[in-house]
LORO-443751 format. One line per field, with one value per atom (N, C-alpha, C): residue number from 1; residue in three letters; atom name; x, y, z. Coordinates in steps of 0.02 Angstrom, whole numbers. Layout:
<atoms>
num = [NUM:...]
residu = [Ala:...]
atome = [CA:...]
px = [X:...]
py = [Y:...]
pz = [Z:...]
</atoms>
This chain:
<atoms>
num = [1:1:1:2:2:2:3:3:3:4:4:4:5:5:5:6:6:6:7:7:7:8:8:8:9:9:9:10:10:10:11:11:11:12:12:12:13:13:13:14:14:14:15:15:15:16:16:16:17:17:17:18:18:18:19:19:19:20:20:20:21:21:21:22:22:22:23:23:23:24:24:24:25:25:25:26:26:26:27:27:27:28:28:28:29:29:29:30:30:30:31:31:31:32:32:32:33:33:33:34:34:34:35:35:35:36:36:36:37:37:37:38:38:38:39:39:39:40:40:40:41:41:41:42:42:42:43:43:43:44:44:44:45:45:45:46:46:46:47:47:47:48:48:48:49:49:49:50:50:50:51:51:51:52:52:52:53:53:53:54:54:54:55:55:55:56:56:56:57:57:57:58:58:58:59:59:59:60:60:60:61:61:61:62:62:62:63:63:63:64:64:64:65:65:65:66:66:66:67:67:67:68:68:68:69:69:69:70:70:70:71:71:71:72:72:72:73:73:73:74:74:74:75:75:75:76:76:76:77:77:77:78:78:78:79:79:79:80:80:80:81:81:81:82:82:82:83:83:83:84:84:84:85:85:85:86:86:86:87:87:87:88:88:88:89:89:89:90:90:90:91:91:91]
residu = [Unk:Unk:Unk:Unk:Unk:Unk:Unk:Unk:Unk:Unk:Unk:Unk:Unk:Unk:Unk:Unk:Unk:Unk:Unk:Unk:Unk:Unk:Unk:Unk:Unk:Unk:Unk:Unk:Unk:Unk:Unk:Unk:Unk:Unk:Unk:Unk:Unk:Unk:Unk:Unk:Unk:Unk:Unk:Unk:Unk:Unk:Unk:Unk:Unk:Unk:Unk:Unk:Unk:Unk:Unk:Unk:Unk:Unk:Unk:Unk:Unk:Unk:Unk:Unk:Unk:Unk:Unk:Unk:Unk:Unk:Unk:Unk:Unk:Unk:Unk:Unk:Unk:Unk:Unk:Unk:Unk:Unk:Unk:Unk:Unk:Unk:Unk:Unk:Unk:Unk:Unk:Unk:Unk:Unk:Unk:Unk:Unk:Unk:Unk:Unk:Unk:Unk:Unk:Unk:Unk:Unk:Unk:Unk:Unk:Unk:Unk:Unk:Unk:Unk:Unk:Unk:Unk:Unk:Unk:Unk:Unk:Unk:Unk:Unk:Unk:Unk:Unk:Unk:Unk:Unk:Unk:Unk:Unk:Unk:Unk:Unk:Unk:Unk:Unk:Unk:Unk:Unk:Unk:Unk:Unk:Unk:Unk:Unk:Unk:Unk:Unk:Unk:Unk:Unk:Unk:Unk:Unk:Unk:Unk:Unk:Unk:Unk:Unk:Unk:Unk:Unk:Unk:Unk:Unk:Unk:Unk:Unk:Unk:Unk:Unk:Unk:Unk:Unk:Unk:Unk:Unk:Unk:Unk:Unk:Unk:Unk:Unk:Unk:Unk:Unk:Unk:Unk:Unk:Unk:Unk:Unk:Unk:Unk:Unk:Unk:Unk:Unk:Unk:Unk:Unk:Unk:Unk:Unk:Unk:Unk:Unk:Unk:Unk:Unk:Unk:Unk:Unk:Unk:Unk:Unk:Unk:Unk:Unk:Unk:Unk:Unk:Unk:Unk:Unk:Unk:Unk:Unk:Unk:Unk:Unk:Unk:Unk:Unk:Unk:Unk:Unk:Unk:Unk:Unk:Unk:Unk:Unk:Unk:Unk:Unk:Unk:Unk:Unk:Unk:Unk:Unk:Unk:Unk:Unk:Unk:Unk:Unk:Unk:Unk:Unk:Unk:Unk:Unk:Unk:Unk:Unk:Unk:Unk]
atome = [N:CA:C:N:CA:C:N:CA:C:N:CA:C:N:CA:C:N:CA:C:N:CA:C:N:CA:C:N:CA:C:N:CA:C:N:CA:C:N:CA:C:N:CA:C:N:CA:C:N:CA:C:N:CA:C:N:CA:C:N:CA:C:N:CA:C:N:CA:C:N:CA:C:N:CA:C:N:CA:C:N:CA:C:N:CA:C:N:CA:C:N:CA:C:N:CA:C:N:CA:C:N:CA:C:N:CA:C:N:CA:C:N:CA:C:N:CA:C:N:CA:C:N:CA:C:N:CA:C:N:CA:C:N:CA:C:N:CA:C:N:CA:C:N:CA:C:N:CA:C:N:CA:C:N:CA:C:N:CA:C:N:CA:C:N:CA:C:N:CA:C:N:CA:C:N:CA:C:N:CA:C:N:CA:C:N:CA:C:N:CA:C:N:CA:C:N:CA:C:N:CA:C:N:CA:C:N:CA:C:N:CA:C:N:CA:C:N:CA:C:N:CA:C:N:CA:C:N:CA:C:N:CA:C:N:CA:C:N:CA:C:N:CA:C:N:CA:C:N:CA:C:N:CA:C:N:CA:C:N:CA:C:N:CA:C:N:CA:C:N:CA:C:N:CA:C:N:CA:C:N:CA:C:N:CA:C:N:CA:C:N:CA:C:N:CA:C:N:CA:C:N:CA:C:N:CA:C:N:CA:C:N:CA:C:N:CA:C]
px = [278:320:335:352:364:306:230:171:182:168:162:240:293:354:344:313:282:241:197:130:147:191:213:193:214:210:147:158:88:111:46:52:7:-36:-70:-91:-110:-139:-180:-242:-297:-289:-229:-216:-183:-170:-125:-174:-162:-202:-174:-174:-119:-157:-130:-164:-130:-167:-135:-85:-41:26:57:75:91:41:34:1:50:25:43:16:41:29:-28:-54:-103:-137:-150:-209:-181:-194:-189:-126:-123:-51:-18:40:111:153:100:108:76:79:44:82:73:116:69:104:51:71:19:38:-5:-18:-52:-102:-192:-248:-239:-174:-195:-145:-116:-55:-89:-98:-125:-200:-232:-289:-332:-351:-347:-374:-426:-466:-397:-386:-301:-256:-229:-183:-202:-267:-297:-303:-335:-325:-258:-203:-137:-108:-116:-116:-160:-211:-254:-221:-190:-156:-86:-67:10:-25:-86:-80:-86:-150:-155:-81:-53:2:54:59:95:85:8:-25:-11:-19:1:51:111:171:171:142:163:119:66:32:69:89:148:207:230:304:283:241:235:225:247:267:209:269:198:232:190:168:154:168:152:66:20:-68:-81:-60:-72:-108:-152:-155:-138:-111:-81:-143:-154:-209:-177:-203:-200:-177:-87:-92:-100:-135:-154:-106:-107:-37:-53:-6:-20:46:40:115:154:217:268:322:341:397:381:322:288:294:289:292:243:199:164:179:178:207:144:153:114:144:81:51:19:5:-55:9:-11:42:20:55:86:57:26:-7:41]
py = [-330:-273:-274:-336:-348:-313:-336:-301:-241:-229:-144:-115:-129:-76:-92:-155:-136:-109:-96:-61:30:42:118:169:144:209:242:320:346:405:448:509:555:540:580:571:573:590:572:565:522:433:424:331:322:358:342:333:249:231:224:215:176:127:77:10:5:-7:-63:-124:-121:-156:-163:-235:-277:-245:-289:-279:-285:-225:-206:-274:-298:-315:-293:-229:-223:-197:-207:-203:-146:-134:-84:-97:-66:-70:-37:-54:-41:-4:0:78:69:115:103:114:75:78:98:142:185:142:127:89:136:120:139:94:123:88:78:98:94:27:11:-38:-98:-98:-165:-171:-204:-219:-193:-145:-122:-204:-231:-282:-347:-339:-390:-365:-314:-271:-274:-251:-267:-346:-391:-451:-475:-444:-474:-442:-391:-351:-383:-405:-441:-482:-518:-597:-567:-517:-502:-502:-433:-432:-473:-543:-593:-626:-636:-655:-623:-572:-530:-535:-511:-516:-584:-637:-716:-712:-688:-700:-650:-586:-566:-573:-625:-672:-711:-748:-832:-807:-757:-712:-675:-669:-634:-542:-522:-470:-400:-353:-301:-231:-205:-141:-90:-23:40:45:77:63:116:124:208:193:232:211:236:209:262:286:349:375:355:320:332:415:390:470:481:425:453:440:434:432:510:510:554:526:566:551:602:566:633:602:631:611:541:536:478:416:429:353:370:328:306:326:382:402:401:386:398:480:483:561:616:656:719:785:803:862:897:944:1017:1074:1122:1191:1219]
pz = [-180:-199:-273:-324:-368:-423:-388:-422:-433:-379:-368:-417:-408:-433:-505:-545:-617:-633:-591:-591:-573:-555:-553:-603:-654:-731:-723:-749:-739:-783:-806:-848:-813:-777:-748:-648:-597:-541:-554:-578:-574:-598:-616:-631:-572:-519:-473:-401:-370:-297:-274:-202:-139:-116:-85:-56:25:92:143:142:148:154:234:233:317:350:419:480:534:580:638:719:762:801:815:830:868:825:746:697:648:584:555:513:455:411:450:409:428:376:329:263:230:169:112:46:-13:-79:-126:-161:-228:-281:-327:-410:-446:-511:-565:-571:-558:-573:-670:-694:-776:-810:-719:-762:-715:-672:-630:-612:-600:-578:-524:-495:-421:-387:-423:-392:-374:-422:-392:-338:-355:-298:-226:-246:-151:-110:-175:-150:-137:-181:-142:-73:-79:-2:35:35:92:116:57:77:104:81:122:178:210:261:320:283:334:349:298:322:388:367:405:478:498:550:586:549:574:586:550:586:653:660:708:771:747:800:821:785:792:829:828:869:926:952:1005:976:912:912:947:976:1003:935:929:897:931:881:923:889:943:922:891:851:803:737:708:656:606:543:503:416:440:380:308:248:198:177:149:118:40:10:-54:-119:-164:-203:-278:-326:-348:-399:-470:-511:-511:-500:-470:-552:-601:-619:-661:-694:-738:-677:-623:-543:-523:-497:-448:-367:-328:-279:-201:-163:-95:-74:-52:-24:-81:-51:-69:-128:-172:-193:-147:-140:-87:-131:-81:-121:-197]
</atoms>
């Protein structure tokens, strides 16, 4: 989280990605966080999300935990307000 909320700043919608964040019991994130491809690494960002998510997933192997089986679509990020924001602009 620390990455990503320095990695926010943006001037334009095309510096702005979203990544997979935690795992769900029964597979799949559990959201997604938008940064700036102009402030962080994408090739880093994803490798730390991998490692969140294995983690995540382990714990909610190790707990029994159950999940709802949905999957949730990438909604994209875009700059709203010089931030790094998840989802699509609106017509």
């Amino acid at each position: 989280d620390g990455v990503l909320a320095k990695a926010s700043a943006c001037t334009a919608d095309a510096e702005c990605r979203s990544v997979a964040v935690g795992a769900k019991a029964c597979g799949g994130p559990t959201g997604y966080r938008a940064y700036s491809g102009k402030s962080a690494s994408p090739d880093s960002v994803e490798a730390l999300a991998q490692h969140e998510r294995e983690l995540a997933a382990a714990q909610a192997k190790a707990s029994h935990q159950v999940s709802p089986c949905f999957m949730l679509a990438d909604p994209g990020a875009r700059c709203q307000q010089n931030k790094c924001v998840t989802g699509r602009a609106g017509p």
